[in-house]
C-alpha positions in Angstrom: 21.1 333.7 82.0 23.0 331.3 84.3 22.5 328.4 81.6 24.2 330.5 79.1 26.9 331.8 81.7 27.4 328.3 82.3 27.4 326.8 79.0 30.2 329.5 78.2 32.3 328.3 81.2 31.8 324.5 79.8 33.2 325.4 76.2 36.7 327.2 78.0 37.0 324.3 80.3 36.7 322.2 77.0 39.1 324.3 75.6 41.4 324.0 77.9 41.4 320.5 78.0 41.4 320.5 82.0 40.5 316.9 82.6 44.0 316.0 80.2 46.0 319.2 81.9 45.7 318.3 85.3 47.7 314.7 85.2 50.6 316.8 83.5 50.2 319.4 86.2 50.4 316.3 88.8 53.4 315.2 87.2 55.1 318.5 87.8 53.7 318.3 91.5 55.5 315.4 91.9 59.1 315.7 90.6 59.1 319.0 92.8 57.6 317.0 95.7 60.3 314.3 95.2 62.9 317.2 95.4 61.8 318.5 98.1 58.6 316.9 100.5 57.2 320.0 102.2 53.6 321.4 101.3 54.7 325.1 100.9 53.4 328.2 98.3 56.5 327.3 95.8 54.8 323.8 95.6 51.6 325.5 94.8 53.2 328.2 92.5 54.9 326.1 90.5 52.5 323.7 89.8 49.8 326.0 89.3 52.5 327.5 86.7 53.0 324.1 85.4 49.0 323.6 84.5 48.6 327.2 83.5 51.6 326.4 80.8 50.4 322.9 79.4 46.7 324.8 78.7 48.6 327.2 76.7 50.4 324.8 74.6 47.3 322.8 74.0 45.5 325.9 73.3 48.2 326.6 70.9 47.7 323.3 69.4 44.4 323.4 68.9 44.7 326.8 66.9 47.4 325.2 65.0 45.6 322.4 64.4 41.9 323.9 63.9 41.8 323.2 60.3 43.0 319.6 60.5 40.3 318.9 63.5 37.6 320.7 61.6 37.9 317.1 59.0 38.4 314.5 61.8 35.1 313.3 63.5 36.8 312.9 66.5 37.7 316.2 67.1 35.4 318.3 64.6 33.0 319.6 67.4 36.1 321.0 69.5 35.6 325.0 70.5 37.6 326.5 67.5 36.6 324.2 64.6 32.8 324.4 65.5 33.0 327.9 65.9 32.4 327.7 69.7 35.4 330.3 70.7 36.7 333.0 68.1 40.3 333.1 67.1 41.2 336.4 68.6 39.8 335.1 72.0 41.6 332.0 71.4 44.5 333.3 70.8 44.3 336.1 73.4 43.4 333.3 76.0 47.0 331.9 75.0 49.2 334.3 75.3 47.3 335.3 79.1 48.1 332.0 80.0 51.7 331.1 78.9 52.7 334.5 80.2 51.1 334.0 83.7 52.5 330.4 83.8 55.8 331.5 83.4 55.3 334.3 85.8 54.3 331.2 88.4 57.2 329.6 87.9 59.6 331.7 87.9 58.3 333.4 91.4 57.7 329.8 92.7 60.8 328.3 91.5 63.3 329.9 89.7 64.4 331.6 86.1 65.6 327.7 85.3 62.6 326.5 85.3 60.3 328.8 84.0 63.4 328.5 80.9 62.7 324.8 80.4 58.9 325.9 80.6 59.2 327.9 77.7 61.5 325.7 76.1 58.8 322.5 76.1 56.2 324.8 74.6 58.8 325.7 71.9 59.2 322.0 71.2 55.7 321.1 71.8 54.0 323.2 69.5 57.3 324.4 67.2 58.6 320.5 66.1 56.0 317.9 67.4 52.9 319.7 66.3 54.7 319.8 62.3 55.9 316.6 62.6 53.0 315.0 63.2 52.1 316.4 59.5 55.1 314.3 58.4 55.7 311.0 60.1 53.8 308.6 61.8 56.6 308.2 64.7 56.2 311.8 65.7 55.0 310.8 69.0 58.8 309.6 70.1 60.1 313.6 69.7 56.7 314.5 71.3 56.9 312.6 74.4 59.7 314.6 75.3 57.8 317.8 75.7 55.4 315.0 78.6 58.4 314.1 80.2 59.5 317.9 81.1 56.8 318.6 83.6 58.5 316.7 86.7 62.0 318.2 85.8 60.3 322.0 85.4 59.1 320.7 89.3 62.6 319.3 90.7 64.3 322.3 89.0 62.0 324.3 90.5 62.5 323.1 93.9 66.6 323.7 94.1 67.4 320.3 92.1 70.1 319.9 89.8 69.1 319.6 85.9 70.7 316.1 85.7 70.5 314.8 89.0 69.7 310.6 89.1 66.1 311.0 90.4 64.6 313.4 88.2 66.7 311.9 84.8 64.7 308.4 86.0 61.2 309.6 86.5 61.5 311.9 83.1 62.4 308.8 81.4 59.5 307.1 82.5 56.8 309.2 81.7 58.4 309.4 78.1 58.5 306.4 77.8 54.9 305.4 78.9 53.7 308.0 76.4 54.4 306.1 73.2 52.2 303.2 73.8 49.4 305.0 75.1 49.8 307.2 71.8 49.5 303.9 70.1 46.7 302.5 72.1 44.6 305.7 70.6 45.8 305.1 66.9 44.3 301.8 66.9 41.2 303.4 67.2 41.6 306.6 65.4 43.8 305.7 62.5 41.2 306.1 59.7 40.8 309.5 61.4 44.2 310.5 61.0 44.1 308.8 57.4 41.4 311.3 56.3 42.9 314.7 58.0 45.9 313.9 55.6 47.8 313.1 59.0 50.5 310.2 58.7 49.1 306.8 60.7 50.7 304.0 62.3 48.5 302.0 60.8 49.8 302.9 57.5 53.3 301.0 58.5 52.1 298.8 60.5 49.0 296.1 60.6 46.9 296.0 64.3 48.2 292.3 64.9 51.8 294.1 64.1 51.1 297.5 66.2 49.4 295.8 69.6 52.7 293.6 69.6 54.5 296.8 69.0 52.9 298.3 71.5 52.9 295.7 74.6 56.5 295.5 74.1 56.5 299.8 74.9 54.2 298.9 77.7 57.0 296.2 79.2 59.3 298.9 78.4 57.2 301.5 80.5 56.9 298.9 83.7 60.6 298.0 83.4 61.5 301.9 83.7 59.1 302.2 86.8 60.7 299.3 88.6 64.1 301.0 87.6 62.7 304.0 90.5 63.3 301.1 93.3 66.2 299.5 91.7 67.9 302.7 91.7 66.6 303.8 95.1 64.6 306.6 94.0 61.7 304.8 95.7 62.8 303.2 99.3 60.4 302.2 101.2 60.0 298.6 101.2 55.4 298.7 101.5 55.6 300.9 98.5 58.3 298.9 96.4 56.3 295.6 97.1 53.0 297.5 95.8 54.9 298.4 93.2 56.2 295.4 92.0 52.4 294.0 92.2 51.1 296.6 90.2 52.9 296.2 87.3 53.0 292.4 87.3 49.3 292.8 87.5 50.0 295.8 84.6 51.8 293.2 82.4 48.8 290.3 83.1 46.6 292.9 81.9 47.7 293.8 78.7 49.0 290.1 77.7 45.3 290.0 76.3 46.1 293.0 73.9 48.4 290.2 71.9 45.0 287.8 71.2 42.7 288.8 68.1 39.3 289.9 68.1 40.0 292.8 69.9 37.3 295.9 69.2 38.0 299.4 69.0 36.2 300.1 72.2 38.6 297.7 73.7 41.7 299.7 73.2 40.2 303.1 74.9 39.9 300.4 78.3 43.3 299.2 77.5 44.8 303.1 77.6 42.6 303.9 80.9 44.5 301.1 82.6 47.9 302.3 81.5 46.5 305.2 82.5 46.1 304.4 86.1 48.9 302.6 86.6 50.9 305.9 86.1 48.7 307.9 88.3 49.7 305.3 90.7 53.1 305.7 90.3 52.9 308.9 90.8 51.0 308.7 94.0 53.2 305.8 95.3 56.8 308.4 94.6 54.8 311.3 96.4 53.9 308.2 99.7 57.4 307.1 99.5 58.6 310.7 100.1 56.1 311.4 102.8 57.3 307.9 104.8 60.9 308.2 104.2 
């Protein structure tokens, strides 16, 4: 009884893609964090709101998107197209979630907020899912709807919609998003190909899309150094860690430009880029904390 109560649990946490959802969640944590450094219940709210709403968009997605996953191997064994979780409850689980994000929100921050909430599921799963269907540059419009987490946060928190900070850490996370999108196709492109779903690598050659692709990734440590050339970070121990870590970022991925690269090679590749985000992250929420 506890295996199956347990293997149940396992398939929702699946579903909701929890391990993906939390770093977005983070991200939210931090541009409300940045606004305003206190630990407090609107912190908590918010950010809990800002989880609860990426795992309904995702679970939106994926109900979207069941048919196309059910002919990609990649993805074929996910809850819906394996049969794992019925529609209704898939659905149902949805709308429970979007509804109680927003309510988070909007009781931890404010009606602004919880508006831009709503309006990155709108664009999430109304434009980017569709235009996936069409082009292979879809991922540009859909790193917007990643870079809206930290400005639902610093809205949340009494910030101003435009204000310097928030404008500079938004752009950053969109633009880190496209390479790392990249960094996947080179792996899964023939999986797209056979879902019907345009490729990259139906424009592009790999020799073409890795150089494609570490110039995005200069692009992306350029637009985190921008955070201490504009002051956003201050404190001089976290701009010189900073400035190591993505020197060390750009060292890493200067191999990405040499042939003979494997598949499995670009999964390590998008787990650095990976952490050096996360650090980021964690770096903005020290810098607050010190300053």
């Amino acid at each position: 009884m506890k295996s199956k109560a347990g293997n149940k649990i396992r398939i929702w946490l699946e579903f909701s893609k929890l391990r993906i959802m939390l770093p977005v969640s983070l991200t939210g944590f931090t541009g409300f964090f940045a606004f305003n450094p206190h630990l407090s219940p609107e912190l908590l709210f918010t950010t809990f709101g800002i989880l609860l709403m990426a795992i309904s968009a995702s679970v939106l997605n994926q109900i979207q998107e069941s048919g196309l996953d059910g002919k990609m191997a990649r993805t074929c064994n996910r809850p819906l197209p394996s049969k794992k979780i019925r529609l209704q409850d898939a659905i149902l689980f949805f709308v429970i979630t979007l509804i109680t994000g927003l309510a988070f929100i909007f009781f931890g921050g404010n009606f602004k907020a919880a508006l831009i909430g709503l309006i990155t599921i709108i664009w999430y799963n109304g434009i980017y899912t569709y235009s996936k269907r069409i082009t292979a540059f879809a991922v540009v419009p859909g790193a917007v709807t990643g870079a809206l987490p930290p400005v639902i946060g610093w809205v949340g928190a009494g910030g101003g919609l435009w204000d310097k900070p928030v404008i500079f850490i938004a752009f950053l996370i969109f633009i880190g998003q496209i390479p790392h999108f990249w960094l996947l196709i080179m792996k899964y492109g023939e999986d797209y190909k056979k879902a019907g779903i345009p490729s990259l690598t139906d424009v592009f050659n790999l020799n073409q899309i890795r150089r494609l692709t570490f110039a995005w990734v200069v692009s992306s440590v350029v637009a985190g150094l921008f955070l201490c050339y504009f002051e956003i970070i201050q404190s001089p121990m976290i701009i010189i860690v900073l400035v190591g870590v993505s020197i060390f970022t750009i060292w890493k991925f200067i191999d990405l430009l040499k042939t003979g690269i494997n598949k499995n090679d670009y999964v390590r590749y998008s787990a650095v880029f990976d952490f050096y985000f996360l650090l980021i992250l964690l770096l903005l929420i020290s810098d607050r904390i010190i300053n």
